[in-house]
C-alpha positions in Angstrom: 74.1 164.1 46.0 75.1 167.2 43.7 78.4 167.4 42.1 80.9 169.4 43.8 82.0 170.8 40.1 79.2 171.3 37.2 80.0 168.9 34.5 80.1 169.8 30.9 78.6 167.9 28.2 82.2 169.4 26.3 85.2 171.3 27.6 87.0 172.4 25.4 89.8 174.0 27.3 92.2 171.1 27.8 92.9 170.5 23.7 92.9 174.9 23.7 95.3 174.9 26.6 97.8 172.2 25.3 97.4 174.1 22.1 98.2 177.4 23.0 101.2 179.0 22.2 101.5 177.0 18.8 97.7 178.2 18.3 99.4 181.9 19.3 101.7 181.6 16.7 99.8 180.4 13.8 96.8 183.5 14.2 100.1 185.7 14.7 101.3 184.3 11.3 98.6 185.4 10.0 97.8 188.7 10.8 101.1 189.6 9.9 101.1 188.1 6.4 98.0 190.0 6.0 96.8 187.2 3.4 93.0 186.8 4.9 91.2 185.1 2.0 92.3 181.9 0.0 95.6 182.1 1.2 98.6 180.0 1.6 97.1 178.6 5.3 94.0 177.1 3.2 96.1 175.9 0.1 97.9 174.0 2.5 95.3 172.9 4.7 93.2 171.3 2.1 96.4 169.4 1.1 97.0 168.5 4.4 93.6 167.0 4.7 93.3 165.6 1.2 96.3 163.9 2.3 94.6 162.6 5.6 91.6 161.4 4.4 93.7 159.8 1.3 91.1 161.8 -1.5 92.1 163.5 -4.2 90.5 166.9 -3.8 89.8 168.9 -0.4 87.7 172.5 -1.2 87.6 174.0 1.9 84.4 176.5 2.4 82.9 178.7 5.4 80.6 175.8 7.3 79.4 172.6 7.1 76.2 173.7 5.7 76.9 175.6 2.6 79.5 172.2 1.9 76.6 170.1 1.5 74.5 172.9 -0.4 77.7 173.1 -2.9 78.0 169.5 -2.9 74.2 168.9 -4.2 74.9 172.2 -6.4 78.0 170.6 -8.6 75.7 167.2 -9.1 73.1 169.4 -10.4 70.6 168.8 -8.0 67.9 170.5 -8.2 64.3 171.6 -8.3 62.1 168.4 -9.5 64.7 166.1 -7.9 64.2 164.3 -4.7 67.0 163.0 -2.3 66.6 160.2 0.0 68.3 161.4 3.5 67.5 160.6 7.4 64.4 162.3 9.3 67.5 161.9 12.8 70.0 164.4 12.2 70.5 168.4 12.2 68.3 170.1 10.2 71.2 171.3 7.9 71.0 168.2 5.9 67.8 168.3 5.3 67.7 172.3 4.5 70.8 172.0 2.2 68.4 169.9 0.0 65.5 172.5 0.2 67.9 174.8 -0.5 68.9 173.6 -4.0 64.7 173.4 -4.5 65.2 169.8 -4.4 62.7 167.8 -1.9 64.3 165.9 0.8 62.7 162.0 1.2 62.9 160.8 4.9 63.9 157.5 5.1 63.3 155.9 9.1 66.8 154.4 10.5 67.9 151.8 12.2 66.7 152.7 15.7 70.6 150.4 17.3 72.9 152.5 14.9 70.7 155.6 14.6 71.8 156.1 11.1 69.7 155.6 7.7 68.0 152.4 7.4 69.6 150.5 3.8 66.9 147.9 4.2 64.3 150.4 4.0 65.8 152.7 0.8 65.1 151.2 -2.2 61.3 151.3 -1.8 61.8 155.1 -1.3 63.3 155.7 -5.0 61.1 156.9 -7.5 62.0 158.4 -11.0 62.5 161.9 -9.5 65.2 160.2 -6.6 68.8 161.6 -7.8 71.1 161.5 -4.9 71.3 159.7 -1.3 72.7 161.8 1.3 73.5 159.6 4.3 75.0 161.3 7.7 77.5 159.0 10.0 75.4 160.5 13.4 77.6 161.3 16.3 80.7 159.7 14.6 79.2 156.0 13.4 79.6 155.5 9.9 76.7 154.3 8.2 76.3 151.2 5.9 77.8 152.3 3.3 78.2 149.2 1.5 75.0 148.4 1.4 74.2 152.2 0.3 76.9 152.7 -2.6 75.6 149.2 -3.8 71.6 150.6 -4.1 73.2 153.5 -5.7 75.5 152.2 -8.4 72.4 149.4 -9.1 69.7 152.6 -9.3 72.0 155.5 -11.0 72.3 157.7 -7.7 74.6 159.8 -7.0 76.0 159.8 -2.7 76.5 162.9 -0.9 78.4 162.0 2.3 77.1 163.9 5.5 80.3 164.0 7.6 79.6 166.7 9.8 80.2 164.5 12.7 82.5 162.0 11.8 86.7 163.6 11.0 88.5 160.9 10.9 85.8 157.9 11.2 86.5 154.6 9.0 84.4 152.8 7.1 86.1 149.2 6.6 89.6 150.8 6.3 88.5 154.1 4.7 88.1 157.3 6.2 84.1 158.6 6.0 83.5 161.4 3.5 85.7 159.1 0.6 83.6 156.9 0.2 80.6 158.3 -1.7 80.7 160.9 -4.6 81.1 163.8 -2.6 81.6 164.1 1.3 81.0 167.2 3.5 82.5 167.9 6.8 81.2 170.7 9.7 84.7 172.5 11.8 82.1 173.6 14.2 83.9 174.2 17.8 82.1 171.4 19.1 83.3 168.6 16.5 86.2 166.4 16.5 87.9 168.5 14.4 86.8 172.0 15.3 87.8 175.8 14.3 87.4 178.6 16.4 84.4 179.7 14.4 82.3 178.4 11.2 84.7 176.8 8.6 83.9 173.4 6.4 85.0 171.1 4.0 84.4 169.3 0.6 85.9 166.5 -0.9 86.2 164.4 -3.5 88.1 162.2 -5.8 86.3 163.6 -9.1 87.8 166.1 -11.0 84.6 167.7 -12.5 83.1 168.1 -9.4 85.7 169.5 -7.8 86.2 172.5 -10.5 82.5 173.0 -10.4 82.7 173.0 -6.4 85.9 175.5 -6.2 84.0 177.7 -8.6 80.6 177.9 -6.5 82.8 179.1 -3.5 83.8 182.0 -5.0 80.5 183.5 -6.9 80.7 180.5 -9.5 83.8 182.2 -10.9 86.5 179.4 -12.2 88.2 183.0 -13.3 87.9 186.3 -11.2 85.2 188.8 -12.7 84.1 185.5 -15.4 81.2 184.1 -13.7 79.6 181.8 -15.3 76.6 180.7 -13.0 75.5 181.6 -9.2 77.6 180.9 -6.6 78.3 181.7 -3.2 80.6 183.7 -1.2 81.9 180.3 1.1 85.0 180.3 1.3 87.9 179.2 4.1 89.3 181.9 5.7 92.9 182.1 7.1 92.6 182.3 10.3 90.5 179.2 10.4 93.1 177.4 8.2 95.8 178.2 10.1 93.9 176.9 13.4 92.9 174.2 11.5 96.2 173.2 10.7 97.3 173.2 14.1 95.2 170.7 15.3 95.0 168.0 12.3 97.8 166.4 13.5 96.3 165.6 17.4 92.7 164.4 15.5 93.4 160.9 15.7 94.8 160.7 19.0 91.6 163.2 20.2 89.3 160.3 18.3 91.3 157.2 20.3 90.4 159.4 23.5 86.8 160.1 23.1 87.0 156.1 21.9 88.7 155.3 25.3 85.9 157.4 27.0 83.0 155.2 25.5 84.3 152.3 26.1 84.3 153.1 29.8 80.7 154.3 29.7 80.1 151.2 28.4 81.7 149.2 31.6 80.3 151.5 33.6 76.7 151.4 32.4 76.5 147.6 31.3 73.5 145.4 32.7 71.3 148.3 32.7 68.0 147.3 31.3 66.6 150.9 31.0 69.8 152.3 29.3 70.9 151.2 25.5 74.3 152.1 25.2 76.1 152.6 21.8 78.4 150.5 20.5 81.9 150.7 20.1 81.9 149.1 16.8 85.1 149.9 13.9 85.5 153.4 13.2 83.1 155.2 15.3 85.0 158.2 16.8 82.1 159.5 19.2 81.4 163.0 18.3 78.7 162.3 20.9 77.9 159.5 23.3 74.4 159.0 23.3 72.5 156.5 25.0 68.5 155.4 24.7 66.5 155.7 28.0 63.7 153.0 28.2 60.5 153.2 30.1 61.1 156.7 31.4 60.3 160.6 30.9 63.6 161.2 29.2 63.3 164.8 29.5 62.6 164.6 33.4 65.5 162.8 33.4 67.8 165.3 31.9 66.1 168.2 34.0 67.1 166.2 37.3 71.1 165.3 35.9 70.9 169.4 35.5 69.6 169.9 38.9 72.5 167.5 40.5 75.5 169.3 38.4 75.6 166.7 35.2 75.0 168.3 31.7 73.7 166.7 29.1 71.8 166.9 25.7 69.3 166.1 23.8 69.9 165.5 20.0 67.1 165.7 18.6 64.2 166.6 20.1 62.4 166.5 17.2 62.6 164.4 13.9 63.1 166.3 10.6 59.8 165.1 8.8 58.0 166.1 11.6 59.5 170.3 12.0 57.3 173.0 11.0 59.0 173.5 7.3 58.3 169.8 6.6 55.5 168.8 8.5 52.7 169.4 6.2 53.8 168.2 3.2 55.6 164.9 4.9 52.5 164.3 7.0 52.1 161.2 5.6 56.0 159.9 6.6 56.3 157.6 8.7 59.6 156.9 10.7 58.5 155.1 13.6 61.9 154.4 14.6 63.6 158.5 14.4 60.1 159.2 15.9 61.2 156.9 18.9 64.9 157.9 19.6 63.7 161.5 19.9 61.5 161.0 22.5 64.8 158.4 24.6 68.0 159.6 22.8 70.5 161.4 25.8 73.8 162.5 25.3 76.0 162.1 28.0 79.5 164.2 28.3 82.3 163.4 26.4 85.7 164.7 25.2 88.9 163.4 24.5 90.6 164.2 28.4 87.1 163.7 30.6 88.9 162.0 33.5 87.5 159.1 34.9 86.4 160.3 38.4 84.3 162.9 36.7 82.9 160.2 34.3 82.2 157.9 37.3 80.2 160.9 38.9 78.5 161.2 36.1 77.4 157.6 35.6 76.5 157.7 39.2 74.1 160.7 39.0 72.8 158.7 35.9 71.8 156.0 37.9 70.7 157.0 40.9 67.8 159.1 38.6 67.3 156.3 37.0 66.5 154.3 39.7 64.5 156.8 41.3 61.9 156.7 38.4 
């Protein structure tokens, strides 16, 4: 039976509406200071989230993307170098390493955790590897134990993909501190989102951090003395200010999109043809995404969308295996990215979904999948 209402895979409008008039005032603010670049709102933003995330530096920049790209930049990554990242993620990661001239090496992942594989890295290191650039997918942190451990052992440097994981812990630490440098995405969508592009760096290094503040800006450390080229990525105000706004709700945001997959998993347990994700310490659920066994996962989706339940599909196609990549990793083999995106299926989720509409969409989930 088709859903009365269309369900989302995110609505946004319930953290916007609860939001509003201080949201009001902060853009207000703003426009009236007529400060629009590296103003007070991001000087005080990238205190309040060093302070957050308990690191010692917080360079805020214009997306996720161009954070990794500056991260890679202040190691000194670079053409001849190789980085050792995951084929299952968003192609950013991936092209922030091409775009240094560097040549991403797809490890395969572990297809229960979807992240990078640590059992599988050290055989990819050769005397060209220089970084490890690990991504905590839809809000699990990866192993980074085991990963910081290969890397202090081999001479690596780590390069934290935290597009998808504000305010995830790793053992009583928040993702991003972890490694040498760790990059976050404000898209909309994420946890912790902006009302446009807007991203993050951090780290607890000094060196790095002066070399990263002075990519941002046309690597300039002083106006009109540039000593190397940079890029113009830099925080803007308005984001900031919105920003600001909403760091304080993140966590309680992350305990609700927690509380949500933990109900999926009630709801969904004992299914043999559905692998649900675990609620395991620190995951804060960017996405809830399950693995479909033994059936066309894309008919699938097609027939939620035809009955009123959205969903997605991330990603339909493994990053050693895209057009830019596909020749020169033809020999790659990552049986197990190759797998989840061919079943992976992620089901709505946001911090105030209400339980009837989850239940509807659980329902609509398995009636299709017991139809075949």
């Amino acid at each position: 039976m088709k859903t009365q209402t269309r369900i989302p895979v995110l609505d946004l409008s319930p953290q916007l509406e609860a939001l509003w008039d201080e949201l009001n005032r902060a853009i207000q603010g703003v426009l009236r200071g007529t400060h629009f670049i590296l103003g007070p709102e991001e000087r005080a933003f990238e205190e309040e989230a060093a302070r957050y995330l308990g690191v010692k530096h917080a360079i805020g920049v214009n997306s996720g993307t161009d954070a990794l790209v500056i991260a890679l930049r202040a190691l000194g990554v670079g053409p001849g170098d190789e980085v050792l990242t995951t084929p299952f993620t968003f192609f950013a990661t991936a092209e922030a390493i091409s775009h240094v001239g560097a040549t991403p090496v797809f490890v395969d992942v572990d297809r229960h955790s979807m992240n990078l594989d640590p059992a599988l890295l050290e055989r990819a290191i050769t005397p060209r590897t220089r970084a490890i650039l690990p991504v905590h997918l839809f809000g699990r942190p990866c192993a980074m134990a085991e990963i910081m451990d290969i890397a202090k052992r081999r001479g690596l440097m780590v390069v934290e993909d935290c597009a998808q994981s504000f305010g995830a812990r790793y053992r009583g630490r928040f993702t991003g501190s972890l490694g040498h440098l760790g990059c976050y995405s404000f898209f909309p969508s994420k946890n912790l989102g902006a009302c446009g592009d807007a991203g993050l760096l951090v780290t607890g290094d000094d060196q790095l951090a002066a070399t990263a503040r002075a990519l941002r800006v046309h690597g300039s450390r002083r106006k009109y003395y540039n000593e190397t080229a940079g890029y113009n990525s830099r925080l803007d105000e308005l984001q900031a200010a919105i920003l600001r706004v909403k760091l304080p709700h993140v966590e309680a945001w992350n305990a609700g999109r927690r509380r949500v997959a933990e109900r999926y998993g009630r709801l969904l347990e004992g299914h043999a043809a559905i692998q649900v994700p675990p609620v395991v310490e620190g995951h804060v659920f960017h996405q809830y995404t399950i693995q479909v066994r033994g059936l066309d996962r894309d008919r699938l989706q097609s027939r939620l969308g035809e009955e009123g339940v959205d969903t997605m599909v991330y990603y339909p196609v493994p990053c050693h295996r895209l057009a830019l990549y596909s020749r020169s990793h033809a020999h790659v083999a990552c049986p197990a990215a190759e797998r989840l995106s061919s079943e992976a299926l992620s089901l709505p989720i946001w911090p105030e979904l209400e339980e009837a509409a989850q239940a509807t969409v659980v329902r609509v989930l398995l009636d299709q999948v017991s139809a075949g």
